[in-house]
N, C-alpha and C positions, 0 to 999 in steps of 0.2 A: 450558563456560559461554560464553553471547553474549552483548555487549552490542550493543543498538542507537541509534541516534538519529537522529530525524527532520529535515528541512529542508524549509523552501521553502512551508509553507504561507502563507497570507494571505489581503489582500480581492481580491476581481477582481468585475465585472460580468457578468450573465449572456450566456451567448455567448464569455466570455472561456477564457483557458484558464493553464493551473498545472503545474508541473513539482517534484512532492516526490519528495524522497532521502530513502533511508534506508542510514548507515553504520555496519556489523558488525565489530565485534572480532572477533579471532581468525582461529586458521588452519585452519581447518576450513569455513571459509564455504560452501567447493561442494559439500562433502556436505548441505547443510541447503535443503529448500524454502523459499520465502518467499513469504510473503502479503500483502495491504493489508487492512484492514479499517475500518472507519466506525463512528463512536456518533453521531449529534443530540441534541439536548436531547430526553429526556422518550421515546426511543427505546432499543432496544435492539440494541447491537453487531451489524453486518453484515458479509457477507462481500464484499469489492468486488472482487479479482483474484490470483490464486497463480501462482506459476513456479518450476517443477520445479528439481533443484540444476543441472543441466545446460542450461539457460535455453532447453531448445528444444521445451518443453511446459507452456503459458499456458490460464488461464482467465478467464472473468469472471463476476460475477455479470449476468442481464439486463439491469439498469437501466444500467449501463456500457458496455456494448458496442457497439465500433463508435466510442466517441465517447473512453476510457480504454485507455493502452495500459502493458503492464509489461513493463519488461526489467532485467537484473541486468549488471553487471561481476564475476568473479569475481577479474579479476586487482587489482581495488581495493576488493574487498568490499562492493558496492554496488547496493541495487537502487532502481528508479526509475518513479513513477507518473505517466506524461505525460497530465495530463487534459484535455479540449478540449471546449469546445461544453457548457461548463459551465451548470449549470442551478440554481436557488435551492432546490432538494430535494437537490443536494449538499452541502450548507453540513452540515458534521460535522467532529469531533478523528477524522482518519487517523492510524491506527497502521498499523505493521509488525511483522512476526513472523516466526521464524523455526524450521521443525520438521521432522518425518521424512518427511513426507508432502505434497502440495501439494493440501491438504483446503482445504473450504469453510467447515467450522466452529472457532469460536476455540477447544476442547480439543485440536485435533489442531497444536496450537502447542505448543512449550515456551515461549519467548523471546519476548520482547515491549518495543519502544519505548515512550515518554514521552506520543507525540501528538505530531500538529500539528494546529491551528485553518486550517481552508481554511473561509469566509464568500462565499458568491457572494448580490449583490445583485440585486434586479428592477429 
């Protein structure tokens, strides 16, 4: 069993930039890929970036890239979405997940965070 919880969402301005955490119970954390993923209002769940248990194989979705970076701590159980050059089509509840695979879609998850609200303004 994981538990997760997210940090660090909020408002910022577009252009701005955001640094959310998410922190994993247990002791097994580096076996487990983990994931970001995004809802909007009135949208449907995406996949925003994944990093293998071994943090040295990353993805992202295209809307992200270049501008969203993920990296994990394994020795503090911890992974982290450093988002930059933020834009008002990001504004979504960022979840975390964590699962066997560092898949693109939210079934290939077990475990899953609470959310956080990141709101980027125009």
């Amino acid at each position: 069993q994981v538990q997760l919880v997210e940090s660090g969402g909020g408002l910022v301005q577009a252009g701005g930039s955001l640094r959310l955490s998410c922190a994993a119970s247990g002791r097994t954390f580096s076996s487990y890929a983990m994931g970001w993923f995004r809802q909007a209002p009135g949208k449907e769940r995406e996949f925003v970036a994944a990093i293998r248990g071994s943090g040295y194989n990353t993805y992202y979705a295209d809307s992200v890239k270049g501008r969203f970076t993920i990296s994990r701590d394994n020795a503090k159980n911890t992974v982290t979405l450093q988002m930059n050059s933020l834009k008002p089509e990001d504004t979504a509840v960022y979840y975390c997940a964590a699962g066997r695979v560092a898949g693109t879609h939210g079934y290939e998850y077990d475990y899953w965070g609470q959310g956080t609200q990141v709101t980027v303004s125009s």
